[in-house]
Structure formats: C-alpha cells, structure tokens
LOLO-293958 format. One record per residue (C-alpha): residue in three letters; x, y, z. Coordinates in steps of 0.1 Angstrom, whole numbers, plus 5000, padded with zeros to 4 digits. Layout:
BEGIN
alaXYZ;...
This chain:
BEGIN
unk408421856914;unk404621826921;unk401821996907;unk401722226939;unk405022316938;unk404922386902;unk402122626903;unk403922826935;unk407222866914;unk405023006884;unk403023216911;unk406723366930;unk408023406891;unk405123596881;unk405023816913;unk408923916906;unk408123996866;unk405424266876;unk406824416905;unk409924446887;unk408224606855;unk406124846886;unk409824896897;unk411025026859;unk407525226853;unk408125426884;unk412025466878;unk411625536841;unk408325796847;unk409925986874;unk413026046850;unk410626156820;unk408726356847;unk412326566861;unk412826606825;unk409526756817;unk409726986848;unk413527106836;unk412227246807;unk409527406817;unk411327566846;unk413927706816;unk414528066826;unk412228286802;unk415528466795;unk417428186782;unk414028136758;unk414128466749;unk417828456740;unk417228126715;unk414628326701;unk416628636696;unk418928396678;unk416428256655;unk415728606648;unk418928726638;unk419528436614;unk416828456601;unk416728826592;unk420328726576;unk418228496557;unk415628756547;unk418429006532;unk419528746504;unk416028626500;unk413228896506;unk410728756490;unk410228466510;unk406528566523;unk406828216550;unk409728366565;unk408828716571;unk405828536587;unk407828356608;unk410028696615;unk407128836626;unk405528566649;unk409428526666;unk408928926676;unk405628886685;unk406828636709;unk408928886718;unk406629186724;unk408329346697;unk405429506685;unk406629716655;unk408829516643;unk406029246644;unk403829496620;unk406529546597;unk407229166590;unk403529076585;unk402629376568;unk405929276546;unk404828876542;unk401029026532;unk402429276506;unk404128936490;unk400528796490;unk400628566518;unk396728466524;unk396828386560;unk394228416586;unk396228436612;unk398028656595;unk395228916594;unk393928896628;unk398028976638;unk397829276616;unk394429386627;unk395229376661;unk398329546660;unk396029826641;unk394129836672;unk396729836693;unk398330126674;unk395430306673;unk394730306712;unk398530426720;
C-alpha cells in the first residue's frame, strides 16, 4: 500500500468511528430524553397515591415507635405535599415536642400559624 493510500484508509476509518459514536449519542440521548419526559408527565394522581402509601406505612411505623422525631418530620412534609394542612401541624408540632431543632421545621410551623390564623 503506499503512503497515500494509507493515510485515506486511516481518514475513511476515522470518519466511520465518529459518525458512528454521533450515531450512538443521538440514539442513546433521545432514549434518556423519552425517559426523562415519562416521568415527568407521571399523572399527579399516581404521585399522590405513592405518597399516600409512604404515608400510611409510615404512620404504621410511628404507632410502634412514636418517638422517632425524623419520622414525624418526614410524616408531616409527606402531608404537606399533600395539602393536608392539619395533619401537617400535628406531625411537626409532634417531631418539635420531641425536640427536633429544625429550621425548616419552624418556618412549616409558623406558617401554618399564619395560615390558621387568616382562615
């Protein structure tokens, strides 16, 4: 083979390699793209029902160990999410009177305040 020859075969070989890797990126970032757009197209009722799940277990949870402060905080954030409002109170007010220090924690239970004050 001569020299030009050579350097045409390396030139077609390379030109293969990267539009078949373009080829895969596209492929492969269209896939991870549909994915993406499936799950955030999830009906909110099918989000609200995991949640409601997560809820129930977790208040199963609660009755054999109330004094877990972390999961009353997470009881309450789960019907926050929910727009369960008093039920939200209760389980912060419930994680604070077990002498969880949160800050976020405090703003949840002094908004509800407000919130209960201008109904």
């Amino acid at each position: 083979m001569t020299n030009h020859q050579l350097t045409h075969t390396f030139f077609v070989a390379g030109t293969v390699v990267v539009l078949a890797g373009l080829a895969l990126f596209a492929v492969t970032d269209r896939q991870d793209s549909m994915l993406v757009q499936g799950e955030a197209s999830q009906p909110t009722q099918d989000r609200s029902a995991s949640v409601g799940a997560l809820i129930g277990g977790l208040e199963a949870r609660l009755a054999d160990h109330p004094e877990d402060a972390k999961g009353w905080v997470l009881l309450a954030r789960s019907h926050d999410h929910l727009g369960n409002n008093a039920k939200a109170w209760s389980a912060y007010s419930r994680a604070r009177d077990l002498g969880m220090s949160d800050a976020a924690l405090e703003i949840k239970l002094a908004a509800n305040m407000v919130g209960a004050l201008d109904q």
